[in-house]
C-alpha positions as CSV (number, residue, x, y, z in Angstrom):
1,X,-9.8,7.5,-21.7
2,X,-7.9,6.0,-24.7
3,X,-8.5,1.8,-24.4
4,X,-4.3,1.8,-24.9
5,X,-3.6,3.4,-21.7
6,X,-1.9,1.0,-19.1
7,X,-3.2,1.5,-15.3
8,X,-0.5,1.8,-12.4
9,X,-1.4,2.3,-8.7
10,X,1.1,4.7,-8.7
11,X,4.1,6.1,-11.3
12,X,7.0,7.1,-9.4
13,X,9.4,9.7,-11.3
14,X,13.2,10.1,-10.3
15,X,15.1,7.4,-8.9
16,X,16.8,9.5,-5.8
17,X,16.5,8.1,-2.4
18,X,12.8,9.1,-1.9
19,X,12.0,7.8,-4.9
20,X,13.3,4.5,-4.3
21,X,12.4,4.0,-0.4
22,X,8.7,4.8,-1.8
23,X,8.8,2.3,-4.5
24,X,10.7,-0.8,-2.4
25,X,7.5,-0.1,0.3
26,X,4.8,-0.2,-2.1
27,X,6.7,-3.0,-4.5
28,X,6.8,-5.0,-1.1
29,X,3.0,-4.6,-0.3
30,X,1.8,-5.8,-4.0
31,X,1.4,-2.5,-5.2
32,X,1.9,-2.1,-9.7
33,X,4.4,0.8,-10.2
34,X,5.8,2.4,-13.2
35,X,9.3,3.9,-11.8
36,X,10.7,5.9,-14.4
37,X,14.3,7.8,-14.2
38,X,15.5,10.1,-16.7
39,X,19.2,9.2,-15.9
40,X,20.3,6.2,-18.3
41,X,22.4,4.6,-14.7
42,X,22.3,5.0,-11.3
43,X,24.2,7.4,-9.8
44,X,28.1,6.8,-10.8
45,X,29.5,9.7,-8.4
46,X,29.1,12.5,-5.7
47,X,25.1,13.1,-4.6
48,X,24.2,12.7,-0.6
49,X,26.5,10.1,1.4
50,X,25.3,10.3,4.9
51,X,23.2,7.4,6.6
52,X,22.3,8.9,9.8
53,X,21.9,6.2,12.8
54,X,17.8,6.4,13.1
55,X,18.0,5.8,9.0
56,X,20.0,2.7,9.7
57,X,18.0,1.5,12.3
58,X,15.1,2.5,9.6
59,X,17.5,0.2,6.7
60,X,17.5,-2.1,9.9
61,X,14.0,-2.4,10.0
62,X,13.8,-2.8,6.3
63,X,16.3,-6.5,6.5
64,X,18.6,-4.1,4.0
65,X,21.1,-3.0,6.5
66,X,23.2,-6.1,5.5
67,X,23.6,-5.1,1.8
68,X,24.5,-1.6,3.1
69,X,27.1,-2.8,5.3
70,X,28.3,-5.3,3.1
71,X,29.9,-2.3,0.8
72,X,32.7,-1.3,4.2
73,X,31.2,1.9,4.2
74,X,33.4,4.4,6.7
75,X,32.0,5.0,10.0
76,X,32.1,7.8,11.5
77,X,31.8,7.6,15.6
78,X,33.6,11.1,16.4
79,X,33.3,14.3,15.1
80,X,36.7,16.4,16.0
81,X,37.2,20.3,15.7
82,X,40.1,22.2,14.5
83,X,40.8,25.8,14.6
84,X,43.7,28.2,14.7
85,X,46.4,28.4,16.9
86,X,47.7,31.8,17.8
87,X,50.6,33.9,15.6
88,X,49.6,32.2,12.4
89,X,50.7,28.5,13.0
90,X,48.2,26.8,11.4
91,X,45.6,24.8,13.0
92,X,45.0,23.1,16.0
93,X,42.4,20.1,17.3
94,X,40.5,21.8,20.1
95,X,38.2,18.7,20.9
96,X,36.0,16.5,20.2
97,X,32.8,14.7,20.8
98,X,30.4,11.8,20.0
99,X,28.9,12.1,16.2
100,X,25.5,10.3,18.4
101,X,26.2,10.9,22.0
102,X,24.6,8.7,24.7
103,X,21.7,10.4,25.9
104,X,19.9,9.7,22.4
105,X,19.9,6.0,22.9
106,X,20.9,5.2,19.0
107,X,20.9,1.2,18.1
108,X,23.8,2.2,15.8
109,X,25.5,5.7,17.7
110,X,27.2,6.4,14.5
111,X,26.8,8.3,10.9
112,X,27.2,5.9,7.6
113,X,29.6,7.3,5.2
114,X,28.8,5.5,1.5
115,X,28.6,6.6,-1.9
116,X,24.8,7.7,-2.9
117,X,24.4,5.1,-5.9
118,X,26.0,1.9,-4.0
119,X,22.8,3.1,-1.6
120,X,20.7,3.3,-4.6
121,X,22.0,-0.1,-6.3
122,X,20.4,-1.9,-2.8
123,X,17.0,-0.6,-3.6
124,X,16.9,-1.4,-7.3
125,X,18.4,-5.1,-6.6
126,X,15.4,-5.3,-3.7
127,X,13.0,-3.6,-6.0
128,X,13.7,-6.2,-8.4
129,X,13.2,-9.1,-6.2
130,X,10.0,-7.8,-5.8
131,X,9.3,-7.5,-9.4
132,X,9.6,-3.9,-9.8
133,X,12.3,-1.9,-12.0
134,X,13.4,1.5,-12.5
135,X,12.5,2.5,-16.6
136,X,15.7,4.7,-17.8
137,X,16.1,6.8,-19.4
138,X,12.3,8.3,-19.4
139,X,11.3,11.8,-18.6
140,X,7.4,12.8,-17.9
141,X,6.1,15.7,-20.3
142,X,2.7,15.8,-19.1
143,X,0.0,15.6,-16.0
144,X,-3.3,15.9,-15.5
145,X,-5.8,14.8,-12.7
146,X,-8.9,14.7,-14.8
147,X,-11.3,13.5,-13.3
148,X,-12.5,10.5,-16.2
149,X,-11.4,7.4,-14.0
150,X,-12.3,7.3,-10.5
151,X,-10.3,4.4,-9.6
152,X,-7.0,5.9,-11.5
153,X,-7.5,9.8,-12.0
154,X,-3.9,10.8,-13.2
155,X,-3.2,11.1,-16.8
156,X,0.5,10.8,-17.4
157,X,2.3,10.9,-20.6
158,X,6.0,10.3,-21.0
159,X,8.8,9.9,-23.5
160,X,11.7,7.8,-23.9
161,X,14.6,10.5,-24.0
162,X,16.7,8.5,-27.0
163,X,14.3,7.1,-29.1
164,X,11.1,9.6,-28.3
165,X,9.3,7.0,-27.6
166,X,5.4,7.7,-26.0
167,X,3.5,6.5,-23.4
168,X,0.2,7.7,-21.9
169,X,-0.7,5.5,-18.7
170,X,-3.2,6.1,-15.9
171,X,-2.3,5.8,-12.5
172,X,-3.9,6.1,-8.8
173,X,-0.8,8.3,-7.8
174,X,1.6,10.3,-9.1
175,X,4.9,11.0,-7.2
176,X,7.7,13.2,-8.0
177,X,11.1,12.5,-6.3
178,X,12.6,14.7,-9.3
179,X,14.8,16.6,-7.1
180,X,15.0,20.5,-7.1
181,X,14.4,21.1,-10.4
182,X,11.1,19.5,-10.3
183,X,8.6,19.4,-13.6
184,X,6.0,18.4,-11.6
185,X,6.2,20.7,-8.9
186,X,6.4,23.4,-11.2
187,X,3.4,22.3,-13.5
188,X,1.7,22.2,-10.2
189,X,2.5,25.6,-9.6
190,X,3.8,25.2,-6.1
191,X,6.3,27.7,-5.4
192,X,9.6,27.3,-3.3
193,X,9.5,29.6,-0.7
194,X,13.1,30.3,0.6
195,X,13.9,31.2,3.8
196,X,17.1,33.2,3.6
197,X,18.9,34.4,0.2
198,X,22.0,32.7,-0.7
199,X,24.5,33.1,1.8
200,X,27.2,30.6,0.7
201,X,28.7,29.4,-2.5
202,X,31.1,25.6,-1.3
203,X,32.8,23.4,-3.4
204,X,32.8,19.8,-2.7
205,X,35.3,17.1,-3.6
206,X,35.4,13.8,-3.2
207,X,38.9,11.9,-3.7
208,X,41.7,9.8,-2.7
209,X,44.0,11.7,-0.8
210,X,47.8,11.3,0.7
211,X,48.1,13.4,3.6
212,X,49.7,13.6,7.3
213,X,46.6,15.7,8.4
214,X,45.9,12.9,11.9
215,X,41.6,13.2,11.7
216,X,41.1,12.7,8.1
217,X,39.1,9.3,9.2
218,X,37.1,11.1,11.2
219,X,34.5,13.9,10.6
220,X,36.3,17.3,11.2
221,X,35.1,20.8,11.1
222,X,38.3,22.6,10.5
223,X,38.4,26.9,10.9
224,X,41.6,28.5,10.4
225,X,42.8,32.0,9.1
226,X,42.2,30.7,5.4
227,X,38.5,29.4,5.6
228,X,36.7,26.6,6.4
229,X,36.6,22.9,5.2
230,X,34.5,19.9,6.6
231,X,36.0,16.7,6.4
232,X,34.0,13.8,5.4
233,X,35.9,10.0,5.3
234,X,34.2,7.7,2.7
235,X,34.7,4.2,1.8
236,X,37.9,2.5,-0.6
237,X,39.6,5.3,1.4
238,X,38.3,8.3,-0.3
239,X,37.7,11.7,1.7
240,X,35.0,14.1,0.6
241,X,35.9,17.7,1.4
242,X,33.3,20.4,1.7
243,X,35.5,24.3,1.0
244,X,34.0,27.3,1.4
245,X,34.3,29.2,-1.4
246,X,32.3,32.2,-0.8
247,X,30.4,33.6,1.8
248,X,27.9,37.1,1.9
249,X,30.5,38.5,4.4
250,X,32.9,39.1,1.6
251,X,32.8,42.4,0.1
252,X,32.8,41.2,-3.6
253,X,30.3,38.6,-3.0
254,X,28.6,36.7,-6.2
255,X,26.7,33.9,-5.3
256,X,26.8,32.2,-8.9
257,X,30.9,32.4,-8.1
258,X,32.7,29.5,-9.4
259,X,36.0,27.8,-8.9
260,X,38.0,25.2,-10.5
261,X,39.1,21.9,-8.5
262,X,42.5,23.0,-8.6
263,X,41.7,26.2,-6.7
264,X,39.7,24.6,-4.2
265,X,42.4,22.0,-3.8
266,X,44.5,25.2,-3.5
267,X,42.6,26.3,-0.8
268,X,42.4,23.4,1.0
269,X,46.0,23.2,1.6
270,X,46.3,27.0,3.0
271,X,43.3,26.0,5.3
272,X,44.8,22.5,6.4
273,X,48.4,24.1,7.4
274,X,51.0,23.1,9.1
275,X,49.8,19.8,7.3
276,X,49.9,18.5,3.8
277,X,47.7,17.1,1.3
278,X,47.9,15.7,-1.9
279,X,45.1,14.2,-4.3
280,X,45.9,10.8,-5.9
281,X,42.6,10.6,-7.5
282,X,39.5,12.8,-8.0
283,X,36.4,11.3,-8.2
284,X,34.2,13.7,-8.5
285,X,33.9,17.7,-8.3
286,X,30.6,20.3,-7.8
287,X,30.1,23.7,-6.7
288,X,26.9,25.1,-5.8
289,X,25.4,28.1,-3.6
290,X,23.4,27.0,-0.6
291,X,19.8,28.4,0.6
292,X,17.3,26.9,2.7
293,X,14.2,26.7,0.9
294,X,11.1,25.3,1.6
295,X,7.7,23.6,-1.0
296,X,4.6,25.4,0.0
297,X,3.0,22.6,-0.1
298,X,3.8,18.8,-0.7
299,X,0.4,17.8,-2.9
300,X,-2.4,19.8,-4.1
301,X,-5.3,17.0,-5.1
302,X,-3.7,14.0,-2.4
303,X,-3.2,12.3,-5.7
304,X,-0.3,14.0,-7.3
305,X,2.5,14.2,-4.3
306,X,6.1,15.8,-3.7
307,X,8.8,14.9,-2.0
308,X,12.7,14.7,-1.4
309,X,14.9,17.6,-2.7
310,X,12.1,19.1,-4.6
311,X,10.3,20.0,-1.3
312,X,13.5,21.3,0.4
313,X,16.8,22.2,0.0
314,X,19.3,22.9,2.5
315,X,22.9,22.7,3.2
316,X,24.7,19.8,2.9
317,X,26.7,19.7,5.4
318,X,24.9,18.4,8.6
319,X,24.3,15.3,6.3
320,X,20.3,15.6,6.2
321,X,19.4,15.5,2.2
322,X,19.2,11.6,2.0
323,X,17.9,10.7,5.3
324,X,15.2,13.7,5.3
325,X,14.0,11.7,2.0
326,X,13.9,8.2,3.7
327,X,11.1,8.9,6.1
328,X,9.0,11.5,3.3
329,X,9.1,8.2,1.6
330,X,8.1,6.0,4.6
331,X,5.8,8.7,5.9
332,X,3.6,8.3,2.2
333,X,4.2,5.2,1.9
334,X,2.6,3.8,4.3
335,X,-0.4,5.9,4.1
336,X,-1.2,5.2,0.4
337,X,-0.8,1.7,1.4
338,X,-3.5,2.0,4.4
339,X,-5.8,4.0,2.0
340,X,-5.6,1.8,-0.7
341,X,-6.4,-1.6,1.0
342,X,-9.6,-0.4,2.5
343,X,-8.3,0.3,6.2
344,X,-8.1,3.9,7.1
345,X,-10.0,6.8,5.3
346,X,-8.7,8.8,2.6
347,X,-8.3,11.9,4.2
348,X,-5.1,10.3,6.5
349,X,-3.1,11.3,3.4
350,X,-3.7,15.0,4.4
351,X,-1.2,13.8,7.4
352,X,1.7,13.6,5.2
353,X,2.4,17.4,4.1
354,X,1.5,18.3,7.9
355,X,4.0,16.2,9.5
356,X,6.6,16.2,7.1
357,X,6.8,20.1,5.8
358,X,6.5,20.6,9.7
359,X,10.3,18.3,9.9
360,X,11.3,20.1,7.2
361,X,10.5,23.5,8.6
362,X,12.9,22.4,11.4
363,X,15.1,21.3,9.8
364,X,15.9,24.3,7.5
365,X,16.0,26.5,10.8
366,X,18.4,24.3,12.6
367,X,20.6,24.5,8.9
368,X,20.5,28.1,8.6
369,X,21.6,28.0,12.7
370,X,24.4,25.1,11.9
371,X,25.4,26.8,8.4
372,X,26.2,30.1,10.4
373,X,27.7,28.1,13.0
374,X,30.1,26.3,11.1
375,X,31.2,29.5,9.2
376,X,31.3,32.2,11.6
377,X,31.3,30.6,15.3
378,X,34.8,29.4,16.4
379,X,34.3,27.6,19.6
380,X,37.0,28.1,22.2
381,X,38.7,24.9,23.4
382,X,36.7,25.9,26.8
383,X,33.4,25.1,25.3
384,X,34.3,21.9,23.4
385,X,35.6,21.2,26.8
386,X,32.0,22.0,28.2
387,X,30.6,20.1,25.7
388,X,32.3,16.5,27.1
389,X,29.5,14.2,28.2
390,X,31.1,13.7,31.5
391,X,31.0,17.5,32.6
392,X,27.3,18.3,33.9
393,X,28.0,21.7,34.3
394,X,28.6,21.9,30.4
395,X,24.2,21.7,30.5
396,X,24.5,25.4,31.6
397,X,26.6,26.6,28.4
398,X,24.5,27.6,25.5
399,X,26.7,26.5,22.9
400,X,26.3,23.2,24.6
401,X,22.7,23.2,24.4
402,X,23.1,24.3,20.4
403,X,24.7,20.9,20.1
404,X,23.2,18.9,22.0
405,X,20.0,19.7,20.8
406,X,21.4,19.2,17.0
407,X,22.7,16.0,17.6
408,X,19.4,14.7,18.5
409,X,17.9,16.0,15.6
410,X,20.7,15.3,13.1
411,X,20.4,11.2,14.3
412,X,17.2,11.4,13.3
413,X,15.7,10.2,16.8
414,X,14.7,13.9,17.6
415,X,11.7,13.7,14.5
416,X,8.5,14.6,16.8
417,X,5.2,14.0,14.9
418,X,2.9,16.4,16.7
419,X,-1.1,15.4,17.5
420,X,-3.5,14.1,14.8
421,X,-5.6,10.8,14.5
422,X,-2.8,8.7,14.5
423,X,-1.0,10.8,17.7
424,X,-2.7,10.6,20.4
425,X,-3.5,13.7,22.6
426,X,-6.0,15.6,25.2
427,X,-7.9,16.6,21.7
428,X,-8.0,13.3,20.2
429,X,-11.8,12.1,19.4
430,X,-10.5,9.3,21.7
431,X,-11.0,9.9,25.2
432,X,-10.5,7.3,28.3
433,X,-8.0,8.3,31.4
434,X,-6.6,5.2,30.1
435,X,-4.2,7.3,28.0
436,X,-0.5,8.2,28.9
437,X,-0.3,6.4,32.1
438,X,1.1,8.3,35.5
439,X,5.0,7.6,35.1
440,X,5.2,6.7,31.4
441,X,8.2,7.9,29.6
442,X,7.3,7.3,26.0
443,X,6.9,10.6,23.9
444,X,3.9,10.5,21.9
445,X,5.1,11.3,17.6
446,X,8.7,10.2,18.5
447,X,9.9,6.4,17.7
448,X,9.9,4.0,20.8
449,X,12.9,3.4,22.5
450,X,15.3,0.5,22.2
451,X,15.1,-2.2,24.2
452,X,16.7,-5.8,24.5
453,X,14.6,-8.6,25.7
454,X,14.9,-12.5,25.3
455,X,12.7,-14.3,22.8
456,X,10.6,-17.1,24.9
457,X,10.6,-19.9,22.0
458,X,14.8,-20.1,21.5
459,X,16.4,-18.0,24.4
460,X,17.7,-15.3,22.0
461,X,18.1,-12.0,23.1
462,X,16.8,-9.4,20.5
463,X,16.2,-6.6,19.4
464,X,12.6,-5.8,20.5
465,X,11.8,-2.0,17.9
466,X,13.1,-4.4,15.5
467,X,11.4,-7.6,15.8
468,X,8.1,-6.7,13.6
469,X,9.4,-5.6,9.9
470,X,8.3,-3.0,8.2
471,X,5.5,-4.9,6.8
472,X,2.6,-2.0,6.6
473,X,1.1,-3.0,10.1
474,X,0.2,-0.9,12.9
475,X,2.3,-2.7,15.9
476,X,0.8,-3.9,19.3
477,X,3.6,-4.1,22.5
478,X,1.6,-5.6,24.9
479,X,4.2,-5.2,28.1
480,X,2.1,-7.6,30.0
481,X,4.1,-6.9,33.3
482,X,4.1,-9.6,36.2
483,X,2.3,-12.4,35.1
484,X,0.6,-13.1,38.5
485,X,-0.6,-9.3,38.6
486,X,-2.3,-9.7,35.2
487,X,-3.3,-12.8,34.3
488,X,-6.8,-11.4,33.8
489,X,-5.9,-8.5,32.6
490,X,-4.5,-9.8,29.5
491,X,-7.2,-12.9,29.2
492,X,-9.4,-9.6,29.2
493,X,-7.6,-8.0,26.9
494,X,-7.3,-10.8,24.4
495,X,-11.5,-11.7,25.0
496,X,-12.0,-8.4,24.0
497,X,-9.9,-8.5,21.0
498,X,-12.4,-10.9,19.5
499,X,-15.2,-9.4,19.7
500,X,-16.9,-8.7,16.9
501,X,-16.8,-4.9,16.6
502,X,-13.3,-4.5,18.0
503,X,-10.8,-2.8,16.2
504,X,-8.7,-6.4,16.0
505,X,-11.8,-8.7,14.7
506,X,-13.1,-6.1,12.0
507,X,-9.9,-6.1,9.9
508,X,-9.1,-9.9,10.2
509,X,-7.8,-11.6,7.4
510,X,-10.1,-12.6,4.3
511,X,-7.6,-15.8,4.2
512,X,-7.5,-16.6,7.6
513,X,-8.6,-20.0,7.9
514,X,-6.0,-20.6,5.2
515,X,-2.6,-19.1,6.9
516,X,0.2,-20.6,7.0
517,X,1.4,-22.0,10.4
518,X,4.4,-20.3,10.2
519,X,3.1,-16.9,9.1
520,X,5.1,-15.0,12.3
521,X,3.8,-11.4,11.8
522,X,0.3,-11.3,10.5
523,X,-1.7,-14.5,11.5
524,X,-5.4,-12.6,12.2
525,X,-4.7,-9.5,10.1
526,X,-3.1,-7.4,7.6
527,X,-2.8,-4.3,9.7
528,X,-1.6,-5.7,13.0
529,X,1.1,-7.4,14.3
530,X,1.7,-8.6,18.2
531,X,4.2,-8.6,20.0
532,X,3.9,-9.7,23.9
533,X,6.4,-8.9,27.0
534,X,6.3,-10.3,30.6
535,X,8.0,-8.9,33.2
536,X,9.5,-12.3,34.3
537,X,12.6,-14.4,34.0
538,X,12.1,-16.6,30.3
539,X,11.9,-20.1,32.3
540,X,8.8,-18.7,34.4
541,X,6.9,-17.9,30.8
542,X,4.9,-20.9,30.0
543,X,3.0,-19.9,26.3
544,X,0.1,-22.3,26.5
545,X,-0.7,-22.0,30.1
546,X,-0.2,-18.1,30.3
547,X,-2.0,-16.7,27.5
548,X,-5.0,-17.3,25.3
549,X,-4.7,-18.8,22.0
550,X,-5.1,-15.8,19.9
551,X,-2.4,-14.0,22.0
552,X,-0.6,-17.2,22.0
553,X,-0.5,-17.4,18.1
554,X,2.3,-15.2,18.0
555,X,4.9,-17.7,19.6
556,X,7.4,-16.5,17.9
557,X,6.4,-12.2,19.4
558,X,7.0,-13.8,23.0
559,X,9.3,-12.2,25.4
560,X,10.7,-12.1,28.6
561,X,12.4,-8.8,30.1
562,X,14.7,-9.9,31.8
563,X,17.9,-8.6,29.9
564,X,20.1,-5.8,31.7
565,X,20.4,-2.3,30.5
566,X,22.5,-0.1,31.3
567,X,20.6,3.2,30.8
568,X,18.7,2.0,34.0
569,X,20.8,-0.1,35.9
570,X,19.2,-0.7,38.6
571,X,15.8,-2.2,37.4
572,X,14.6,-5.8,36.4
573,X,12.4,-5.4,33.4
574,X,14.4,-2.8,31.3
575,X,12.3,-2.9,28.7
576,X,8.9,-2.0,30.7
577,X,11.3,0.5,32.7
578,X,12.5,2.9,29.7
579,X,8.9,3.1,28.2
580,X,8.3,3.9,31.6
581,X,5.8,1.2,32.8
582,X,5.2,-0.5,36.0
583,X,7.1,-3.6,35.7
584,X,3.9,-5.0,37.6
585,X,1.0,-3.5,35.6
586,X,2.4,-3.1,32.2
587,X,1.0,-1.5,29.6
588,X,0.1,-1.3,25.9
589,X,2.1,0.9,23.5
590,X,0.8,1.4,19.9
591,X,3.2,1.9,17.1
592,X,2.9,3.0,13.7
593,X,4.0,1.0,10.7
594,X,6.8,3.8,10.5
595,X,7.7,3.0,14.4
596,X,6.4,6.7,15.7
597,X,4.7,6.0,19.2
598,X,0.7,6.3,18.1
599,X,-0.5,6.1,21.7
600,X,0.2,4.2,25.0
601,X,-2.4,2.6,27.1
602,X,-2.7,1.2,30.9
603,X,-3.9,-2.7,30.6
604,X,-6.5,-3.1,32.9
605,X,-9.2,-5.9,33.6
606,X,-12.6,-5.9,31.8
607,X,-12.4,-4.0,28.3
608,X,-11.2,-1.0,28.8
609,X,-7.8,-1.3,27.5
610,X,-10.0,-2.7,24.1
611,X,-12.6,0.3,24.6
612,X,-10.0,3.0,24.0
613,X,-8.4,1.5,21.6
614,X,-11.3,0.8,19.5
615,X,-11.8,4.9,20.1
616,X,-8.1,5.8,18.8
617,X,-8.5,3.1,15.4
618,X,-11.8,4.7,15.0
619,X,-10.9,7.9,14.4
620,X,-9.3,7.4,10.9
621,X,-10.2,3.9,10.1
622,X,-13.1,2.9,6.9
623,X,-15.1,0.7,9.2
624,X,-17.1,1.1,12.2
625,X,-15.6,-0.1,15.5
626,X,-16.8,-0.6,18.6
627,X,-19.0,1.8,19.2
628,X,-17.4,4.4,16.5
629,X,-19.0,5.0,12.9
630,X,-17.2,5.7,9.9
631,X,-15.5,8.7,9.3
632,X,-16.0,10.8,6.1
633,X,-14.2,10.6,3.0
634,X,-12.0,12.8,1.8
């Protein structure tokens, strides 16, 4: 290894959305990154523009929902569909419907309209706080995993791409968020396996526009006897415009067909009539054939990883690109971070190709079902009908079920994590009938439900998913139910937290006797953070007298349930109610430093409630825990 070579936990390359989430999580833990980008700026126009609610509520999570909102980005709460009226009119609103309906339980029941590099700018300004930056503009020319440096294997070399500038650097990681034409991923020889040949060739334009067309502030899928457009509002009052421009139906079909924007505009007005539309501006203009197509795998060695669009790429239109690349971001991130501070075993990193290509796999098969959809299935104004939240009898329609289905999955709120050491099931090395209690609602893989409860220390009513950051920690709900049902339950519970072999006590703090008082999330350890809910009115919660100090440490993770929801009415403690608890008993929900449900537990007296979880950490952690020894490395 040549003495010169500068050492990085990880090099990052591409400065997309995946690229950045990544690098804002591991700039925030204290990890040394070299970001590189081979773009000179950020990106000035066009790119991905949909912030899907569970993102937000991710951007939420991550305290940078404020910046994102701070830019008046449009909002889109409806989506509305036209189609053509009879004897060549023109078109014709059929319906409409929620863009998040109800039944998903979305913080924020809306999609995010805002341009791609005002998205970036709020990573690189939080990357900086953090004293990170992105390098531009570099390219990488070489890779190698070569085996001379245990504790930073990867060999990268890259070049300045205006003055040819060198560098050789070693680093623990290597990620590529490159896009779809991906150096790594080809040096790596992974192959894109597509799914379906090109079908579909759109334009897309994104511009100011005058026009007397009455949805174009809302989301439209318009049909009529001249094609197809979708209509997408954007912020400073722009509209982005998605135009068929060829499709494998037609006879003279060439998917490398082109068009200029005045054509598509051209278009657009035939499809759009009896209404009129004129540009004032274009902003920017791109035409491109769409195929779903699918990585065959995301890392080779689990030191050089992909991610992003150069692990899928789909169609555009359902809005998936940017938000599908948030959480293969947070889904690594978090992993690496666990690995590389000495808590869970190496082999966790395996994790992230399984549950992410699985989401991906979806994903591309509900595209190639909403891409044929949106080009070939007119609904009749009886189905949109059917499709009203209010008619139960809609259930029964298939189309229905299409979109319902979709819209759960297009939030984000319907990603499912299937069983593996971190999600619990029947096969998990961690066995106790004190898993999935009877009457528990929580979905193991999925992210816990919303729930409002009142902070005990200054009556506020929060947001309880949203109360621990994302800070790298595994998160504890303790829903410690009525307090005079389990007073020694949880004095049990927090006794056995502190025994020496418990899961808890073995990864405590090196610094502890040193932390601040007002440290909130973290007081005992790195990789946990508590969070404690009574079943009770906040004025019957007394801190001191109710719970032992190290349960009591987290003053500020104190609640009551005693706020009203109206997705069950007719219960006390809402919060206990929707994860499907006894508002008596309680329970213990574990939660994953991405907020996926890990496992949920009954709290008992004596140690079980400890016993099993010591079993579930066990299974992937470095250490040996209660009565569990260390797992192999990978």
């Amino acid at each position: 290894m040549a003495a010169s070579s500068e050492e990085y936990d990880i090099v990052i390359v591409g400065a997309g959305p995946v690229g950045l989430l990544l690098s804002v999580c591991l700039a925030r833990w204290g990890y040394k990154i070299k970001h590189i980008d081979k773009r000179e700026v950020p990106t000035l126009t066009g790119r991905a523009d949909g912030i899907q609610p569970r993102s937000l509520h991710l951007l939420r999570n991550m305290d940078l929902k404020r910046q994102i909102m701070a830019h008046q980005p449009a909002k889109v709460y409806e989506v509305a569909f036209w189609d053509p009226q009879s004897g060549g009119k023109g078109i014709q609103r059929t319906g409409n419907w929620a863009a998040c309906p109800k039944f998903i339980d979305a913080r924020y029941p809306f999609t995010t309209l805002l341009h791609q590099g005002l998205i970036e700018r709020v990573f690189i300004d939080d990357l900086h706080k953090n004293g990170a930056d992105v390098q531009r503009p570099w390219t990488i020319t070489d890779f190698k995993n070569d085996g001379q440096d245990n504790s930073y294997p990867v060999e990268v070399n890259l070049k300045h791409m205006q003055t040819d500038e060198k560098e050789t650097v070693r680093a623990k990681y290597l990620f590529s968020g490159e896009g779809a034409r991906s150096f790594i991923r080809d040096q790596l020889g992974v192959k894109i396996r597509h799914k379906d040949p090109i079908s579909n060739v759109w334009g897309v334009m994104d511009g100011v526009v005058r026009t007397n067309f009455p949805d174009v502030k809302m989301k439209c899928t318009v049909h009529s006897d001249h094609g197809s457009i979708m209509v997408i509002p954007r912020e400073n009052n722009m509209v982005r415009l998605y135009i068929q421009i060829a499709s494998s139906t037609d006879r003279d079909f060439n998917p490398r067909k082109q068009a200029t924007p005045e054509e598509v505009q051209a278009s657009a007005k035939k499809i759009l009539q009896p209404y009129y539309i004129e540009w004032d501006t274009v902003e920017w203009y791109s035409v491109y054939p769409i195929g779903q197509g699918i990585a065959e795998n995301y890392t080779i060695d689990h030191r050089v990883f992909l991610g992003g669009d150069c692990c899928h790429t789909h169609s555009p239109k359902a809005g998936q690109g940017m938000n599908t690349a948030f959480h293969d971001a947070l889904n690594l991130a978090w992993k690496i971070h666990h690995v590389e501070a000495g808590f869970a075993n190496r082999s966790i990193l395996q994790s992230y190709e399984s549950e992410r290509k699985h989401i991906a796999e979806e994903l591309l098969d509900f595209d190639a079902k909403y891409a044929a959809l949106f080009s070939q299935r007119v609904p009749s104004a009886g189905e949109v009908g059917a499709a009203s939240e209010d008619n139960k009898d809609g259930d029964a329609n298939e189309f229905v079920k299409i979109f319902k289905s979709s819209q759960e999955f297009t939030s984000g709120y319907g990603i499912l994590y299937g069983p593996n050491d971190f999600n619990w099931s029947l096969d998990h090395p961690a066995q106790s009938n004190l898993f999935n209690p009877k009457g528990h609602t929580v979905r193991i893989g999925r992210i816990m439900p919303p729930a409002n409860v009142t902070r005990v220390v200054d009556a506020n009513e929060v947001q309880l998913e949203q109360e621990i950051p994302l800070n790298g920690s595994f998160r504890i709900f303790l829903f410690a139910g009525s307090p005079s049902k389990t007073q020694r339950a949880v004095a049990d519970f927090a006794t056995n937290l502190q025994k020496e072999r418990s899961f808890y006590s073995t990864f405590e703090r090196d610094d502890i006797a040193s932390v601040s008082h007002h440290e909130r999330h973290n007081p005992h350890s790195h990789f946990f953070s508590i969070c404690i809910t009574f079943a009770s009115p906040r004025d019957k919660i007394d801190i001191s007298r109710m719970l032992p100090p190290i349960l009591a440490r987290y003053s500020d993770h104190i609640y009551a349930d005693d706020v009203w929801n109206p997705s069950v009415p007719d219960v006390k403690a809402a919060a206990h109610a929707k994860m499907g608890l006894n508002p008596e008993k309680g329970g213990v929900v574990i939660v994953r430093p991405d907020g996926h449900v890990g496992c949920l537990i009954s709290l008992v007296e004596g140690s079980g409630t400890v016993d099993a979880l010591n079993d579930y950490f066990g299974a992937f952690v470095t250490k040996p825990i209660g009565n569990s020894k260390p797992q192999a490395q990978l």
